[in-house]
C-alpha positions in Angstrom: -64.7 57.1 88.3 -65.8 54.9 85.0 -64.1 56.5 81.9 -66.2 55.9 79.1 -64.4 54.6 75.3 -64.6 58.7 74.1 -63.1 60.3 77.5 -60.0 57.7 76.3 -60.3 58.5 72.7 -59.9 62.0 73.3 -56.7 61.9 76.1 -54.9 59.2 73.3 -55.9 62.4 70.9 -54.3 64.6 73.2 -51.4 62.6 73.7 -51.0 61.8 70.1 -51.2 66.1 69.3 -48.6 65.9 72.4 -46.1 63.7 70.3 -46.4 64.9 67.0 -45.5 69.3 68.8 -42.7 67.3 70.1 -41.3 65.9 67.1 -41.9 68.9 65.2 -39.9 70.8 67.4 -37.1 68.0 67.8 -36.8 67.8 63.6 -36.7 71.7 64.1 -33.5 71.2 66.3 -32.4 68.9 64.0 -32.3 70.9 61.1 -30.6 74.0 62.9 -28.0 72.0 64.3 -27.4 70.3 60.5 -27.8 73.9 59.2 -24.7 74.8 61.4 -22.7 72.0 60.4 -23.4 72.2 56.9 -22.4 76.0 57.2 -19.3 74.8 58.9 -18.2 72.5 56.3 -18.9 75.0 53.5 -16.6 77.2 55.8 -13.4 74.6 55.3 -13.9 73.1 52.5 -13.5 76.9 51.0 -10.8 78.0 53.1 -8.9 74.9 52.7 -9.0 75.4 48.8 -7.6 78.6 48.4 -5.2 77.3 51.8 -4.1 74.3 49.3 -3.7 77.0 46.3 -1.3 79.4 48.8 0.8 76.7 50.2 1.5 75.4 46.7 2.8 78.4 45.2 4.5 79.3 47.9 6.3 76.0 48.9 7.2 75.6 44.8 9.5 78.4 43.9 9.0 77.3 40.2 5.4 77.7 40.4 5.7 80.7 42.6 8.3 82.4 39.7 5.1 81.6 36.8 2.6 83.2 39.3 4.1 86.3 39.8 5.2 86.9 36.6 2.1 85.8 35.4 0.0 88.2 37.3 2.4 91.2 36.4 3.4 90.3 32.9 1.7 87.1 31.6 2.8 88.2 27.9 6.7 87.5 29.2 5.6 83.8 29.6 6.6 81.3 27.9 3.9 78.9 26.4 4.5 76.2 28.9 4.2 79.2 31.7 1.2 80.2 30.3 -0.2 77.2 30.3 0.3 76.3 34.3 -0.5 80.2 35.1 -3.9 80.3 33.7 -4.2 76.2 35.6 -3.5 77.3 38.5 -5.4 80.6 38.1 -8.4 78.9 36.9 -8.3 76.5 39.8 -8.3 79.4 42.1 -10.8 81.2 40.4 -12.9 77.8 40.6 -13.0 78.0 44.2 -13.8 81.6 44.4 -17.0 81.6 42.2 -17.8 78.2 45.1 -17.0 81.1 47.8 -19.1 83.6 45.9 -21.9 80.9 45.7 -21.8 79.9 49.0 -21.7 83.4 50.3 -25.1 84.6 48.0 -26.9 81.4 49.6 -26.2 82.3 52.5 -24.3 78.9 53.3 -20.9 80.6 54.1 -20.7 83.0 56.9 -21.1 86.7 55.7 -17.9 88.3 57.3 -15.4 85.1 56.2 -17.6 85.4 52.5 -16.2 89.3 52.6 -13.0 88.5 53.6 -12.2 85.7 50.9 -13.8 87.8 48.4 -11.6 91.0 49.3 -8.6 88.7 48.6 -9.7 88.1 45.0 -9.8 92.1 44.9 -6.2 91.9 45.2 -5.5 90.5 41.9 -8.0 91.3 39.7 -6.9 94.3 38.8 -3.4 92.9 37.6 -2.4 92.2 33.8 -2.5 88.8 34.3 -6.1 88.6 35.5 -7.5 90.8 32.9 -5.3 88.3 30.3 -6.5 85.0 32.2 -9.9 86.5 32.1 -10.4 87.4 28.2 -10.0 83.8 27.7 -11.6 81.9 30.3 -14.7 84.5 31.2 -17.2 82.3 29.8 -16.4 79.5 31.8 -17.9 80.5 34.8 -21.9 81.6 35.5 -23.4 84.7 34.4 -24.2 86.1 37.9 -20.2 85.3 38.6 -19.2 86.7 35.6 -21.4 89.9 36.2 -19.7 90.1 40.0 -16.2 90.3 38.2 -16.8 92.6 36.1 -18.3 94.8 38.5 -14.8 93.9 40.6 -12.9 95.1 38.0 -14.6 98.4 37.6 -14.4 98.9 41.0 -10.8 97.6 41.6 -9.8 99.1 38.3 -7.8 102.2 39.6 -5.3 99.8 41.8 -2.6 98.0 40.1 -3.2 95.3 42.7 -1.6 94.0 45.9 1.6 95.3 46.0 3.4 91.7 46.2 2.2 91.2 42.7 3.6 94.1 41.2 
């Protein structure tokens, strides 16, 4: 059987449609496997900030002494204390609004965003927060700012984790 020049024109056509289905749906795969390494990376690169705020604080008694009395009684400071408690604090804090961020995009798992936001709920509601946050509020966004606030209205009857007490 003779094929004429339009039976070919319209099986390349078909091929072609063929081709272009399949790499649609290979750049689909694509993007949902870079969609769950980005997700992943977000993951770590969060946890391994406030990991690298922990582990410094707690292998540096010096630094440990300025946090905790920081957090419970930042006015007993002295002005070189102050100044490394609301660094370090402000570092933290850094990382959480990137946590909070990453969470409200949806970039960050939702159970790990709850769990490293519940951790910030432990010391909000201390002294030394509320004086680290009088001065440094405005630093951060407005929708961050706004989820504090609401944290501290809501973690406002606490004094706190008990370890920072």
């Amino acid at each position: 059987m003779k094929r004429s020049l339009q039976d070919w024109a319209s099986l390349a056509e078909i091929i072609g449609t063929a081709a272009i289905v399949l790499s649609l749906i290979f750049v689909g795969l694509q993007m949902s496997n870079n969609t769950r390494e980005m997700r992943s990376a977000a993951a770590h690169n969060a946890t391994q900030s406030l990991q690298a705020f922990y582990l410094d604080i707690s292998s540096n008694p010096e630094a440990a002494h300025v946090m905790r009395l920081g957090v419970s009684d930042p006015n007993a400071l002295s002005k070189d204390e102050a100044f490394v408690y609301m660094m370090k604090i402000h570092g933290a804090v850094l990382t959480y609004q990137n946590v909070f961020f990453l969470g409200t995009e949806g970039a960050l798992d939702a159970s790990l965003h709850l769990t490293l936001i519940k951790t910030l709920g432990a010391i909000v509601p201390t002294p030394g927060f509320d004086w680290y946050w009088r001065q440094r509020a405005d630093y951060f966004t407005p929708e961050f700012r706004v989820f504090i606030e609401e944290l501290l209205i809501s973690e406002g009857a606490s004094k706190g984790a008990e370890i920072y007490r």
